[in-house]
C-alpha positions as a Markdown table, in Angstrom:
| # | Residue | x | y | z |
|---|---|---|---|---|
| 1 | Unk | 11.1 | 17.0 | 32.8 |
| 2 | Unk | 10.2 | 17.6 | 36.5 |
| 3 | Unk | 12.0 | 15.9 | 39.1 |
| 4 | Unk | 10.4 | 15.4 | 42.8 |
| 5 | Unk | 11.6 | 14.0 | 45.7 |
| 6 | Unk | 10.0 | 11.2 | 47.5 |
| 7 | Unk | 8.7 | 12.0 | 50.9 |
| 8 | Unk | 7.5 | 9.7 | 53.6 |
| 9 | Unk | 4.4 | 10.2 | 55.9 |
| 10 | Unk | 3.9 | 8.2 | 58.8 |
| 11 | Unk | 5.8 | 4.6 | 58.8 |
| 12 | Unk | 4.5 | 2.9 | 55.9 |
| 13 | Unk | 3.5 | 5.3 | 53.3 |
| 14 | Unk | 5.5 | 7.7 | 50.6 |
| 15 | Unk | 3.8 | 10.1 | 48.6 |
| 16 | Unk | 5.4 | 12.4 | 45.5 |
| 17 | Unk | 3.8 | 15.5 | 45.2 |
| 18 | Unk | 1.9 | 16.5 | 41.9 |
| 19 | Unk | 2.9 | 19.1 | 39.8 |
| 20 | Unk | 0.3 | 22.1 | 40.6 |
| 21 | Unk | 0.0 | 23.3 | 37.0 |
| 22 | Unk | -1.2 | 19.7 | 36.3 |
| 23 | Unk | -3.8 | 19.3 | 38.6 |
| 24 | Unk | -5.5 | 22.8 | 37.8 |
| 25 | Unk | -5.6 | 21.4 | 34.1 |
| 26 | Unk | -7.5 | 18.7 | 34.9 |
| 27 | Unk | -9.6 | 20.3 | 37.8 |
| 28 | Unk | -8.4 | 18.3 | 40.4 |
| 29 | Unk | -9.1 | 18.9 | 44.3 |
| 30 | Unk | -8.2 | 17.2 | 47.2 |
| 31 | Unk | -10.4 | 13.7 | 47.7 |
| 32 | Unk | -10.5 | 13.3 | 43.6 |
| 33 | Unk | -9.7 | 9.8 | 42.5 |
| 34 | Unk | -6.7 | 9.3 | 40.3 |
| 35 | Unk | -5.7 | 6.2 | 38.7 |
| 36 | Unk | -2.1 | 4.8 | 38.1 |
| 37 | Unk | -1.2 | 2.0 | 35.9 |
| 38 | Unk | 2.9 | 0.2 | 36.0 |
| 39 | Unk | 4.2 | 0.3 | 32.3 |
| 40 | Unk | 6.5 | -1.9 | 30.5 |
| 41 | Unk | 9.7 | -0.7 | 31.9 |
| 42 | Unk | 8.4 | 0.1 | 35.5 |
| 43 | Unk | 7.2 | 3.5 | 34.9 |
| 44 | Unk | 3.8 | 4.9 | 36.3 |
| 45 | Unk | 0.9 | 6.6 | 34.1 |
| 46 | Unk | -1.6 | 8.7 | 36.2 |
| 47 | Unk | -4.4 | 9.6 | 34.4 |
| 48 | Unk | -7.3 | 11.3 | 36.4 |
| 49 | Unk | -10.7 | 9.7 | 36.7 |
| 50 | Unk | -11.2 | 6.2 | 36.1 |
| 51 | Unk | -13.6 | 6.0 | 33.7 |
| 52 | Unk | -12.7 | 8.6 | 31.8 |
| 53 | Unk | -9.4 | 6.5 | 30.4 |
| 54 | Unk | -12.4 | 3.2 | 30.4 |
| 55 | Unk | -14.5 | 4.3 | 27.7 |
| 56 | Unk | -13.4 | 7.1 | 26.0 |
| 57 | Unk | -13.2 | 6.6 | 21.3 |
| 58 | Unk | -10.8 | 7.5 | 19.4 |
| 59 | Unk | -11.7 | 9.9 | 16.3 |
| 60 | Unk | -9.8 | 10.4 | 13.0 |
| 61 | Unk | -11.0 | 13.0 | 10.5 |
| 62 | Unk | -9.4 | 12.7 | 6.9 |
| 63 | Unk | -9.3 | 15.8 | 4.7 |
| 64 | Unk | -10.2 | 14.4 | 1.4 |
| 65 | Unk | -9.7 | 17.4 | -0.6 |
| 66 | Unk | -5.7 | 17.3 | 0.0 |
| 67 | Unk | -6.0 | 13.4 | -1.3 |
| 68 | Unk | -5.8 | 13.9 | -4.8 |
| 69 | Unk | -3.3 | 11.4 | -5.4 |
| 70 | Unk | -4.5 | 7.8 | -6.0 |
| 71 | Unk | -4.6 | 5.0 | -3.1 |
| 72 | Unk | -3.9 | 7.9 | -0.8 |
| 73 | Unk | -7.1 | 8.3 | 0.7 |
| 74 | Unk | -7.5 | 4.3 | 1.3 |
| 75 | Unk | -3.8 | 4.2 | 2.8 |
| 76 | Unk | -4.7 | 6.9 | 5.3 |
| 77 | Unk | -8.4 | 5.0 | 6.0 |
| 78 | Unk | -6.0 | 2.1 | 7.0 |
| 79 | Unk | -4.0 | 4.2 | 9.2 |
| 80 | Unk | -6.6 | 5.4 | 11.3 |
| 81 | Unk | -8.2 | 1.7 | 11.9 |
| 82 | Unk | -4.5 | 0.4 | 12.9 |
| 83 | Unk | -4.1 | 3.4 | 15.1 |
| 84 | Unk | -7.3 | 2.3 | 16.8 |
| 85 | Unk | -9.8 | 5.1 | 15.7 |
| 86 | Unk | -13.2 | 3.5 | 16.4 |
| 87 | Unk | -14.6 | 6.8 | 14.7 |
| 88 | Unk | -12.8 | 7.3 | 10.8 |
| 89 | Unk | -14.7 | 10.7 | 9.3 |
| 90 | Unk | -13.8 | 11.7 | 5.6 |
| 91 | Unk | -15.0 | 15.5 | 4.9 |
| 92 | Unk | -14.4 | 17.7 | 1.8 |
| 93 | Unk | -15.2 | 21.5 | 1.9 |
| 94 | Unk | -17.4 | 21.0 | -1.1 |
| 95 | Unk | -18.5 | 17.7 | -2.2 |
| 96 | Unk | -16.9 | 14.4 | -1.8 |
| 97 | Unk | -16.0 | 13.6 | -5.5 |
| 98 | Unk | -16.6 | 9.8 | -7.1 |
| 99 | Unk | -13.0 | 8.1 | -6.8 |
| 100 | Unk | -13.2 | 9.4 | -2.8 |
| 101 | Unk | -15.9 | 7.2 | -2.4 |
| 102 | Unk | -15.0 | 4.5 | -4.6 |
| 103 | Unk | -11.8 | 4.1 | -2.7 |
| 104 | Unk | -13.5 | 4.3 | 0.6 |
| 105 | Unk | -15.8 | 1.4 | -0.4 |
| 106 | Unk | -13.1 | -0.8 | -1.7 |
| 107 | Unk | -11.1 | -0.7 | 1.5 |
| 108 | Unk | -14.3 | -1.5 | 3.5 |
| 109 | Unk | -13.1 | -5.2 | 2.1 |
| 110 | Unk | -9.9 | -4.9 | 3.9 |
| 111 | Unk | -10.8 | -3.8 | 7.5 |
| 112 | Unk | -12.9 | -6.2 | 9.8 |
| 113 | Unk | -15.7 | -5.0 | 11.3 |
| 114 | Unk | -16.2 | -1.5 | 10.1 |
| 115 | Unk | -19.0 | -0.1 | 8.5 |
| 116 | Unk | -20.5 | 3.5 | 6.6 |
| 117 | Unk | -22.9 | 4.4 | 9.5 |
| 118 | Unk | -23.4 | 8.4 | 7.9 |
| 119 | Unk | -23.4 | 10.1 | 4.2 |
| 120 | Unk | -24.0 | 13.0 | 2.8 |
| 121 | Unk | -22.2 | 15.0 | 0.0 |
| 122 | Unk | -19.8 | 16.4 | 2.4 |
| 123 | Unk | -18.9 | 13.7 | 4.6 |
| 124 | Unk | -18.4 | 10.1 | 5.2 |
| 125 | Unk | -18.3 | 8.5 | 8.5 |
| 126 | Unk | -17.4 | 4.8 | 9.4 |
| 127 | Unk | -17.1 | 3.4 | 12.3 |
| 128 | Unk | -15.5 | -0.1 | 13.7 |
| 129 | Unk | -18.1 | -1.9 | 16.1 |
| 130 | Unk | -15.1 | -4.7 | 16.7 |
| 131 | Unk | -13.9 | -4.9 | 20.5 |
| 132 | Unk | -10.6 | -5.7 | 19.5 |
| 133 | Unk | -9.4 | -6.7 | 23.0 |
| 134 | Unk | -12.0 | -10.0 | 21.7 |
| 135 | Unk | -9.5 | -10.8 | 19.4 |
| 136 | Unk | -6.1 | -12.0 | 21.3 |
| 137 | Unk | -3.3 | -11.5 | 18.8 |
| 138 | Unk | -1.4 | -14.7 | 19.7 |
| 139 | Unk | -4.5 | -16.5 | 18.0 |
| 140 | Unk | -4.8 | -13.7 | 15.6 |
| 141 | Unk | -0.9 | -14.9 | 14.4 |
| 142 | Unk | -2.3 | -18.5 | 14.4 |
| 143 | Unk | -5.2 | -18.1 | 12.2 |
| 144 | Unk | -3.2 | -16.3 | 9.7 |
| 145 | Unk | -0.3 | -18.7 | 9.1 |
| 146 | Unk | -3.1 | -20.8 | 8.8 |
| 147 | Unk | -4.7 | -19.3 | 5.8 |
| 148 | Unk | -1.3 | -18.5 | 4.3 |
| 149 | Unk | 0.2 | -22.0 | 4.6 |
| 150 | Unk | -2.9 | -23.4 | 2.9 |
| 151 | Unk | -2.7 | -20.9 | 0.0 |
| 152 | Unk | 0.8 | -22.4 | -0.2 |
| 153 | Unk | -0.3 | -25.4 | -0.5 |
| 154 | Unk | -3.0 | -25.1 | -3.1 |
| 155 | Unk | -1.4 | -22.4 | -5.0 |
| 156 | Unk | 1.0 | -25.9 | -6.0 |
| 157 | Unk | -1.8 | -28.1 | -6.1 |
| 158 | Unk | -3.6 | -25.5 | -8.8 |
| 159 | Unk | -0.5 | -26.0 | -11.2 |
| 160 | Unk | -0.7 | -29.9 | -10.4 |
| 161 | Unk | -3.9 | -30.6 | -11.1 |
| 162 | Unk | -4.6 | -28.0 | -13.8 |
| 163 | Unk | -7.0 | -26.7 | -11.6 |
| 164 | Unk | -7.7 | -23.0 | -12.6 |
| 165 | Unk | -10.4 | -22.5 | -10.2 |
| 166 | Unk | -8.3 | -23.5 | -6.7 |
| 167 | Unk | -5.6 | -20.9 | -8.4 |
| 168 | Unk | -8.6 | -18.5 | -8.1 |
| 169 | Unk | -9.6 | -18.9 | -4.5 |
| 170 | Unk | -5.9 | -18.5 | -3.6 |
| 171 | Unk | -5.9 | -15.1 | -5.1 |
| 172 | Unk | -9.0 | -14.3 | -3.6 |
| 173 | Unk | -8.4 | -15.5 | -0.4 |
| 174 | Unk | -5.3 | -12.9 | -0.3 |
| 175 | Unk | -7.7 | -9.9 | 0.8 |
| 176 | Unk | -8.6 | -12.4 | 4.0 |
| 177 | Unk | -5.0 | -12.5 | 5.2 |
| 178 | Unk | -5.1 | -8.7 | 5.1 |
| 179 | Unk | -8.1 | -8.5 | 6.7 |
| 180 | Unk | -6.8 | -10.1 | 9.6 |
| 181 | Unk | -3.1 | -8.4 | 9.6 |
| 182 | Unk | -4.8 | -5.2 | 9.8 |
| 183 | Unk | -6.3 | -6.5 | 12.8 |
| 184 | Unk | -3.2 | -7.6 | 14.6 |
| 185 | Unk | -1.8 | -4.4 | 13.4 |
| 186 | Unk | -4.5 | -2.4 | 15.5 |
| 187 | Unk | -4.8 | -4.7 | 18.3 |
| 188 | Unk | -0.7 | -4.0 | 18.5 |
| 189 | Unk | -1.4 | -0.6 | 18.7 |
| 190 | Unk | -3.6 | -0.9 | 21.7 |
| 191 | Unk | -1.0 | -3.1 | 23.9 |
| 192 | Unk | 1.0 | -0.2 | 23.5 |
| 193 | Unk | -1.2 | 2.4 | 25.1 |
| 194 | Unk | -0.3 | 0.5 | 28.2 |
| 195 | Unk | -0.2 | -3.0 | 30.3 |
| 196 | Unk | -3.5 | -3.4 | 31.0 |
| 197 | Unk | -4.5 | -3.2 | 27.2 |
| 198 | Unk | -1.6 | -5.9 | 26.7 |
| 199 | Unk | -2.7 | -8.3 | 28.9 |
| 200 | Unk | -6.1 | -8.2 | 27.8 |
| 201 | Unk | -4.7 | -9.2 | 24.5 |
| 202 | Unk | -2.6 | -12.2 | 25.6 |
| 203 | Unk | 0.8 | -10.0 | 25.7 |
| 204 | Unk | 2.5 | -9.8 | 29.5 |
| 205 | Unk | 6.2 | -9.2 | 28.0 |
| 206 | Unk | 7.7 | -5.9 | 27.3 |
| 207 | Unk | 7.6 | -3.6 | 24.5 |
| 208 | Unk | 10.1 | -5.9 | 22.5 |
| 209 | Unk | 7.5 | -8.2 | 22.3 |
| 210 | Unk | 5.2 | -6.5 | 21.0 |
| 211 | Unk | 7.9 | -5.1 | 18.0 |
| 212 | Unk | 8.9 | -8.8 | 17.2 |
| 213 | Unk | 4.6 | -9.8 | 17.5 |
| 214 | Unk | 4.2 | -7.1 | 14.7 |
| 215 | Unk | 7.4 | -8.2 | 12.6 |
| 216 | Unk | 6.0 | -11.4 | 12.9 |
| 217 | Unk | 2.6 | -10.9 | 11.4 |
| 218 | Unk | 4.4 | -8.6 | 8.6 |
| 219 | Unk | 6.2 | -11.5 | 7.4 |
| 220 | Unk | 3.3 | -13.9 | 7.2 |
| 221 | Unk | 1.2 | -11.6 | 5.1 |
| 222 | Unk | 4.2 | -11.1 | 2.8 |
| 223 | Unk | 3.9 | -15.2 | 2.5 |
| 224 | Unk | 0.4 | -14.8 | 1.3 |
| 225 | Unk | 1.3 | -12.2 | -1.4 |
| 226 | Unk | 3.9 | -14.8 | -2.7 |
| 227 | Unk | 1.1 | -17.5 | -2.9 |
| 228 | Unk | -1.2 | -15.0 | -4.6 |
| 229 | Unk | 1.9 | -14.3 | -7.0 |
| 230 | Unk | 2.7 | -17.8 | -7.6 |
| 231 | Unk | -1.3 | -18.3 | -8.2 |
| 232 | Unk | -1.2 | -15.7 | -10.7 |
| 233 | Unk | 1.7 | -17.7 | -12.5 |
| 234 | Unk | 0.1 | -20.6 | -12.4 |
| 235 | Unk | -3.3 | -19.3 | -14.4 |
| 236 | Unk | -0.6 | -18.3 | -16.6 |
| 237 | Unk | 1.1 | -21.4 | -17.2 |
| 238 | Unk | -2.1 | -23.3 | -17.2 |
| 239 | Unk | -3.8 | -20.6 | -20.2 |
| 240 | Unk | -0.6 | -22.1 | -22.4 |
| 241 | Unk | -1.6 | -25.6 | -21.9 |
| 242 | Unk | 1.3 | -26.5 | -20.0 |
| 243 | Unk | 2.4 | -30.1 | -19.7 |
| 244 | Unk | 5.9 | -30.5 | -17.1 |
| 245 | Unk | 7.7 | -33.3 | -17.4 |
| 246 | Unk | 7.8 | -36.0 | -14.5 |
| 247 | Unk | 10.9 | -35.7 | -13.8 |
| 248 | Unk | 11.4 | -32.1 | -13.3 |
| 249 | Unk | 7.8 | -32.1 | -11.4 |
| 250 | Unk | 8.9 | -34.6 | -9.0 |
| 251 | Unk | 12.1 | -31.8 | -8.3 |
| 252 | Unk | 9.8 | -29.4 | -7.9 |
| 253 | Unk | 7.5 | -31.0 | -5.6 |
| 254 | Unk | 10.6 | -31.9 | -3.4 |
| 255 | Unk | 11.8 | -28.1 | -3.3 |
| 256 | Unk | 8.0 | -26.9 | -2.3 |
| 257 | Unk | 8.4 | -29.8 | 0.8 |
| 258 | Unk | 11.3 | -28.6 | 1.6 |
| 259 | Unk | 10.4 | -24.9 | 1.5 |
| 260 | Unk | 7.0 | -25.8 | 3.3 |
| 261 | Unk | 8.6 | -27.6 | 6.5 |
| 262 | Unk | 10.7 | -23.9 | 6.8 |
| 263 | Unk | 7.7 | -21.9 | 7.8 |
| 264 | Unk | 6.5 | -24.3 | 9.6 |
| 265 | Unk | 9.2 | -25.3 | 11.7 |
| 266 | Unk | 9.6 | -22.1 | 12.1 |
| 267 | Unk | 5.9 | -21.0 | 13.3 |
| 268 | Unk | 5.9 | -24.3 | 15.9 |
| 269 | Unk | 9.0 | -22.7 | 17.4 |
| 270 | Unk | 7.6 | -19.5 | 17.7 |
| 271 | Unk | 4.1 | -21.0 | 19.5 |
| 272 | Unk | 6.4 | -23.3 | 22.0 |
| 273 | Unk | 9.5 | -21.0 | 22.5 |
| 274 | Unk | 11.3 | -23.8 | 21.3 |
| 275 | Unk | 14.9 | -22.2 | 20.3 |
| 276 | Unk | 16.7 | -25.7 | 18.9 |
| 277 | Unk | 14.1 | -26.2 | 17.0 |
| 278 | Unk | 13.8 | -22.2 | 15.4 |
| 279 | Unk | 17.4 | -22.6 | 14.9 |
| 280 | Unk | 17.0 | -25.9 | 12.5 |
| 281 | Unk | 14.7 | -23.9 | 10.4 |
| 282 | Unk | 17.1 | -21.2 | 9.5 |
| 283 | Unk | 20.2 | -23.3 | 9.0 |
| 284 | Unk | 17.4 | -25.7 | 6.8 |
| 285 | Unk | 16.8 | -22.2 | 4.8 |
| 286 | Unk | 20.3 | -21.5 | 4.6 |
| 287 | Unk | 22.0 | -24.9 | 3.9 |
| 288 | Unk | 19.6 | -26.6 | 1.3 |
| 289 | Unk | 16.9 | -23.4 | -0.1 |
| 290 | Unk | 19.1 | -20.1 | 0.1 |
| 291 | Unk | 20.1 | -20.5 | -3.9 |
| 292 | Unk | 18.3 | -23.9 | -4.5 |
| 293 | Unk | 15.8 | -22.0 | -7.1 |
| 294 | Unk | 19.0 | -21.3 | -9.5 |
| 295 | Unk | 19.1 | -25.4 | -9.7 |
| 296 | Unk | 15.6 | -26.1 | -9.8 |
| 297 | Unk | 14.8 | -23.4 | -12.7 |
| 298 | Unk | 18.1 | -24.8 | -15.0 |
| 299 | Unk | 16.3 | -28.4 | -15.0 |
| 300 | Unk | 12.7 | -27.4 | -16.0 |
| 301 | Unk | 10.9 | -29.4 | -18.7 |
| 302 | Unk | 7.8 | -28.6 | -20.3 |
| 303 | Unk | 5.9 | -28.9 | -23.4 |
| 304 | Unk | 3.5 | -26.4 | -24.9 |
| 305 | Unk | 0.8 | -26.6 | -27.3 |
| 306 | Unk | -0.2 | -22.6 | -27.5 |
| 307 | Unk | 3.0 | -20.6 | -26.4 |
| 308 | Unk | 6.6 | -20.3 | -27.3 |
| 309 | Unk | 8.8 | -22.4 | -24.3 |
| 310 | Unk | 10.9 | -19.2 | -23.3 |
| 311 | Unk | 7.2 | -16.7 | -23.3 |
| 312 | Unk | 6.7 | -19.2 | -19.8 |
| 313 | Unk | 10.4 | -19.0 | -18.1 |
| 314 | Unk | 8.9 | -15.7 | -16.3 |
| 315 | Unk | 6.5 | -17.4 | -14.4 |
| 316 | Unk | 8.2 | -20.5 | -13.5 |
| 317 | Unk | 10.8 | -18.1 | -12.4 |
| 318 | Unk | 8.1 | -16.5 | -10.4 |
| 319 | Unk | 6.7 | -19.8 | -8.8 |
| 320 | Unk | 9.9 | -21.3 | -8.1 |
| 321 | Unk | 11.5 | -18.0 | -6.5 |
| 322 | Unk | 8.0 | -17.7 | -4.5 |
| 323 | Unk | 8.2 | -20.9 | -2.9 |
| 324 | Unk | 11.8 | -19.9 | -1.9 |
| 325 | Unk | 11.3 | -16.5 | -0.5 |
| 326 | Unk | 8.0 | -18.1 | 2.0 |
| 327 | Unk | 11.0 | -20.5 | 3.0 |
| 328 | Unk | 13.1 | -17.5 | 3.6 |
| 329 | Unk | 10.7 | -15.4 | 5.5 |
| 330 | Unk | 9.8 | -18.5 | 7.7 |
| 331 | Unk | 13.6 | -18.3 | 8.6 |
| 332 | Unk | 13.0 | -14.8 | 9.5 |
| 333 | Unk | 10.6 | -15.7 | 11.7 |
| 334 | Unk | 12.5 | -18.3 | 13.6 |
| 335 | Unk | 15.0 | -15.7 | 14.2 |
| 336 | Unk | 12.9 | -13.7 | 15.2 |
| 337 | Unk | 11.7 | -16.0 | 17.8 |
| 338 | Unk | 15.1 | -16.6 | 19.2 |
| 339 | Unk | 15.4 | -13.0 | 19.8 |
| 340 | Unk | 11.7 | -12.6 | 22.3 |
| 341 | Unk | 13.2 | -16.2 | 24.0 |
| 342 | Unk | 16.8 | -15.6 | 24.4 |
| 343 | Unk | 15.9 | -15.3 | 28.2 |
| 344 | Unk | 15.0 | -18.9 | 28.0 |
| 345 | Unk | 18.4 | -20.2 | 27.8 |
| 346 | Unk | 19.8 | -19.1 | 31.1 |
| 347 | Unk | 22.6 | -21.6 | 31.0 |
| 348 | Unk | 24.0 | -19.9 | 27.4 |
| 349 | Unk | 22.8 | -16.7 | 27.8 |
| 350 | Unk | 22.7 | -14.1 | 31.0 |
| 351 | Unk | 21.6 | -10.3 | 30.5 |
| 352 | Unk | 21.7 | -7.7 | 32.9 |
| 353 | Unk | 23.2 | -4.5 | 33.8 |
| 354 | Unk | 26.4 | -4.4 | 33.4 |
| 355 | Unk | 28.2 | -2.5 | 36.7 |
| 356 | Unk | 29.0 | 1.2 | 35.6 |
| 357 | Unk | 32.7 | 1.3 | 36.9 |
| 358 | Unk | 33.3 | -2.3 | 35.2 |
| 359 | Unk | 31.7 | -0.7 | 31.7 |
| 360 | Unk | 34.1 | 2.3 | 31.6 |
| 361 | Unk | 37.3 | -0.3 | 32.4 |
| 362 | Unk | 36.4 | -2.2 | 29.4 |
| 363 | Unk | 35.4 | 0.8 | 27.1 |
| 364 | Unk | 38.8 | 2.2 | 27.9 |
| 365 | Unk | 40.8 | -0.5 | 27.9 |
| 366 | Unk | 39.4 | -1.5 | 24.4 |
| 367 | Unk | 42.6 | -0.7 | 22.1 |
């Protein structure tokens, strides 16, 4: 690290001086344009040429010859989109073999907006035609609580109503949540290349934000694969012929609400940075769900016509358990929306530096 001094020229200008090994790297003489951007935490990038930083792509090449193992290949494919590749090439020495491809067209499912634009026996090239700065990730959060509350929701109503086909959609409707995680994942990526990314994708806070953004999204799609789960169950339960007793369905129904109004509450707090109402959600969670499923699974009733009754405790297990852990993963989120807003309580809360000489009185002093 290079440390310069500030120097002033005439009344009301300073200039630093740039680091000559630099600027013959990039060719730089004097009258070239540079352009300077204010991160997060106040520092400056310089980058030269304006429109070189404007419109240059980002590339990725994958080896497939060194991914022999399976999923490998798709969980590197999935790397390169988050990263922000808009190029993703997958090359083999010799010849592309048949589970390379087959894995590079399944994840095609998975990524929005990306498509095989080149083939050949050697190579495969995709590319992602999404402007992903299109796509703010505040509304990207939105739409997929969406989509995973309502697989909630009808992942219940399947077992219900008997109804084998909703079950179905829920499962299927998994691979849409991931679709758009993936999304927020990459648009993520971008805000962190630098402020002018961010704002273009609704984020003007710091780095933090954009941490607790992507924590936030994580735990959403993690509801969605409980749904799916408890969907699975459910096709399960209904293949046996499955009739629950009333009361013990009326129990149930009452747990799902209660789990329900968690991520919910939650997800409202996190949208209107209200902190009471963040903090209901996780003592809700933690008073009336954190070891409710223990109570709920010792009362089930059930008759079967085709299986044995204790061949079906696994998957009322899983439901059950399922609905609790969304509940508990909505509490995560209101905590973790107390954490971006604590600022917003300046009456409880004040941070700020803390005075150097004061810091080493109290570190001393501490027994």
């Amino acid at each position: 690290m290079e440390e310069r001094k500030i120097q002033r020229v005439g009344k009301n200008t300073l200039t630093v001086s740039l680091p000559y090994w630099w600027a013959r790297k990039h060719k730089l003489n004097q009258g070239n344009v540079l352009c300077i951007e204010e991160n997060y935490d106040g520092s400056l990038i310089l980058w030269p040429r304006k429109t070189e930083r404007g419109t240059y792509f980002m590339g990725c090449s994958i080896n497939a010859d060194s991914c022999d193992r399976p999923g490998l290949l798709q969980r590197l494919i999935i790397g390169g989109y988050i990263l922000g590749a808009d190029l993703i090439e997958i090359f083999s020495k010799n010849r592309l073999n048949y589970k390379h491809i087959k894995e590079t067209r399944e994840v095609l499912r998975r990524l929005l907006g990306v498509s095989v634009i080149k083939e050949n026996e050697k190579e495969l090239i995709l590319q992602c035609f999404l402007n992903t700065v299109n796509f703010p990730v505040h509304s990207l959060i939105r739409r997929m609580y969406t989509l995973a509350a309502s697989m909630h929701e009808e992942s219940i109503q399947a077992l219900l109503k008997g109804n084998r086909d909703l079950a179905k959609m829920v499962i299927t409707r998994d691979d849409e949540v991931d679709r758009m995680y993936y999304l927020l994942l990459r648009a993520l990526s971008m805000a962190q290349r630098g402020r002018v990314f961010a704002e273009k994708l609704g984020i003007e806070g710091s780095s933090l934000e954009i941490l607790c953004l992507r924590a936030i999204g994580y735990r959403i799609e993690r509801m969605a694969d409980w749904s799916e789960l408890i969907a699975k169950s459910v096709l399960r339960v209904l293949a046996c012929n499955t009739q629950l007793d009333q009361k013990f369905l009326q129990k149930l129904l009452k747990f799902n609400e209660a789990c329900r109004e968690v991520h919910q509450k939650a997800i409202d707090a996190f949208f209107s940075k209200n902190l009471d109402s963040a903090n209901e959600a996780i003592w809700k969670y933690r008073e009336e769900l954190e070891i409710g499923e223990g109570k709920i699974l010792e009362q089930a009733r059930y008759k079967s016509s085709k299986c044995r009754l204790d061949t079906l405790c696994p998957h009322f297990t899983t439901i059950v358990w399922g609905l609790r852990r969304q509940a508990e993963l909505g509490a995560e989120i209101a905590e973790i929306a107390i954490d971006m807003n604590m600022r917003l309580l300046p009456e409880i809360v004040q941070i700020g530096k803390v005075d150097e000489k004061k810091f080493m009185e109290i570190t001393y002093d501490t027994p």
